[in-house]
N, C-alpha and C positions, 0 to 999 in steps of 0.2 A: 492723244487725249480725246474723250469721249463728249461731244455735243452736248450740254447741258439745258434740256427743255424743259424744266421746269417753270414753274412762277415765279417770278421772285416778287416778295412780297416785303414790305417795310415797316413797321409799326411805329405810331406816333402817340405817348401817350407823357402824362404831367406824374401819374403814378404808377412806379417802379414794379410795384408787385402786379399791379394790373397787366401790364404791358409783358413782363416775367409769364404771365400766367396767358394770356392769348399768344405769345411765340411757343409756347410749350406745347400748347393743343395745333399754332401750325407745322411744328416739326415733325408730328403724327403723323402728315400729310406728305404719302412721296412724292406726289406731284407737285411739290411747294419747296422752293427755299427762301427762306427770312434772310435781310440781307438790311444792311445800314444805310447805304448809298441809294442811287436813283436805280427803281423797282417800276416793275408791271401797274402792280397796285399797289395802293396804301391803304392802312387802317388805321383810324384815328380814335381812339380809346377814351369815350366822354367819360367820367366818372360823376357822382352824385355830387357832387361839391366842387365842379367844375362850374361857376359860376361868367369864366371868359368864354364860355362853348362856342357862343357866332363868330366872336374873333378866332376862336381856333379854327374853325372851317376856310372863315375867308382866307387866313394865313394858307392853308393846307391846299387849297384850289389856286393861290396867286403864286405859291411858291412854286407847285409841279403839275403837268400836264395830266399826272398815272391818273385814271379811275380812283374814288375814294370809295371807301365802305367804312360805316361808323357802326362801331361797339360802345351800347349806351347803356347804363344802368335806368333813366327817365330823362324823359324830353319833355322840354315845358312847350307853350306854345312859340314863345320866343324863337327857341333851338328847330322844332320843328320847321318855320317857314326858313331859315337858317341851313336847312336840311336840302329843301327843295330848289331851294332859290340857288344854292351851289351846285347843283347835281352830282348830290351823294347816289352812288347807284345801288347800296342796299345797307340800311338799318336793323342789326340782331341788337336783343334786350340780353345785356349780361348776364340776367341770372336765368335766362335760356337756352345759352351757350354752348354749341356743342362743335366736336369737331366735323360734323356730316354740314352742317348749316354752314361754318365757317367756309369748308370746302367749295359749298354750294354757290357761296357769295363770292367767295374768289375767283371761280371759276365765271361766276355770270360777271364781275365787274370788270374780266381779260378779255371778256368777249369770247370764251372758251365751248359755253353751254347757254340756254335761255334761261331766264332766273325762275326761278320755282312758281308753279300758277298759286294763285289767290286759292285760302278753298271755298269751297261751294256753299254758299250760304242757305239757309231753310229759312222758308216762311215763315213768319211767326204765326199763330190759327188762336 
């Protein structure tokens, strides 16, 4: 039997099709397997109308040790300090969602890669 080095990655989410829909874009990913049990990382799936979001964080930092990465459709300020205060180690906005980003964030929450630099901001004149 062959060594299996991939991610394993877990997804945590209240809505079904959400949660459907970001395992789908990780199984694109061969360096990734989705997986039920205790994972590398997890991703915790905010949706718009996720109004318990800081409880869910805290639950998700008290329950497992893995790196989180949140998939957010909007963060209020609330959710935001929520965010920080648990050391989520990287927030993508769902309707920006790709599998290159997802990749990216997976990889930088396994401690795999550095997380992608900020970009470079211009003066305003």
């Amino acid at each position: 039997m062959l060594d299996d080095h991939r991610i394993t990655v877990k997804v945590h989410a209240t809505d079904e099709l959400g949660r459907a829909r970001i395992v789908r874009q990780l199984r694109t990913l061969p360096e990734v397997r989705v997986v039920r049990d205790a994972a590398a990382v997890e991703i915790l799936l905010l949706g718009r109308h996720d109004e318990d979001a800081p409880e869910q964080l805290r639950r998700r930092t008290r329950e497992s040790w893995a790196p989180l990465v949140v998939v957010a459709d909007e963060l209020g300020e609330t959710e935001l300090m929520a965010v920080t205060e648990y050391g989520v180690r990287s927030v993508l906005w769902g309707h920006r969602l790709t599998p290159r980003r997802l990749a990216r964030a997976v990889h930088a929450a396994a401690g795999c890669c550095p997380p992608e630099p900020l970009p470079k901001l211009r003066a305003l004149i």
